[in-house]
C-alpha positions in Angstrom: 0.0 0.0 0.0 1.4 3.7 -0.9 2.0 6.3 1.4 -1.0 8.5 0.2 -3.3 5.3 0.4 -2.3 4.7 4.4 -2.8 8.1 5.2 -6.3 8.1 3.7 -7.2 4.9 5.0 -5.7 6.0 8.6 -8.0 9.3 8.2 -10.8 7.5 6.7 -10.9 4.9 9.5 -9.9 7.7 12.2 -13.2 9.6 10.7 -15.1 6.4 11.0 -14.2 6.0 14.6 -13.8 2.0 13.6 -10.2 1.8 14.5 -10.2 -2.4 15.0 -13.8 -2.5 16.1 -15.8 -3.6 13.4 -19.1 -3.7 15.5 -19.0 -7.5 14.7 -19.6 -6.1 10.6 -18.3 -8.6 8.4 -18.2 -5.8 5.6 -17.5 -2.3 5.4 -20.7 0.4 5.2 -21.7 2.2 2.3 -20.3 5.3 4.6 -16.9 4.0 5.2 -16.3 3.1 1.7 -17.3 6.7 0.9 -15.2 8.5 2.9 -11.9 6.5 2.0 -13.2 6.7 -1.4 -13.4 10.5 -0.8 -9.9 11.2 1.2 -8.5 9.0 -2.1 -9.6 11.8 -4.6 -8.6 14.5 -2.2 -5.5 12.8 -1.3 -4.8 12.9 -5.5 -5.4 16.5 -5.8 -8.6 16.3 -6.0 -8.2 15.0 -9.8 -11.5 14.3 -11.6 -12.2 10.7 -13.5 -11.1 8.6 -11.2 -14.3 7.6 -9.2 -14.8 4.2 -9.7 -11.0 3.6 -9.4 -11.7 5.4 -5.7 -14.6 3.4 -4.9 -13.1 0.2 -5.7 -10.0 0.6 -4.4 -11.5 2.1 -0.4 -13.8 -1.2 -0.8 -10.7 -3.7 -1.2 -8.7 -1.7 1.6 -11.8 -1.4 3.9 -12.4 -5.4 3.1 -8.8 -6.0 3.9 -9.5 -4.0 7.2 -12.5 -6.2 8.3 -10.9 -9.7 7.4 
């Protein structure tokens, strides 16, 4: 994992308030996948066109986080 992509999972699950706790989840939320997705873009600069390579990349991350 890059440099950028631990600091915007770190804020993402700082945001989150998950930290190890999962609340027993086996999956991510629709809101924690949003936000990493969300610090990815901004930790890009914000660049535009890369959505789906956001979303999919916070899901596998967040996944990763859970297992």
């Amino acid at each position: 994992m890059s440099q950028e992509s631990e600091i915007a999972t770190e804020h993402a699950i700082a945001l989150s308030d998950m930290g190890k706790n999962t609340g027993r989840r086996l999956y991510p939320t629709h809101d924690e996948i949003a936000q990493l997705a969300f610090s990815l873009y901004v930790s890009r600069g914000r660049q535009e066109g890369h959505q789906m390579e956001d979303w999919l990349r916070a899901e596998q991350e967040l996944v990763r986080h859970y297992a």
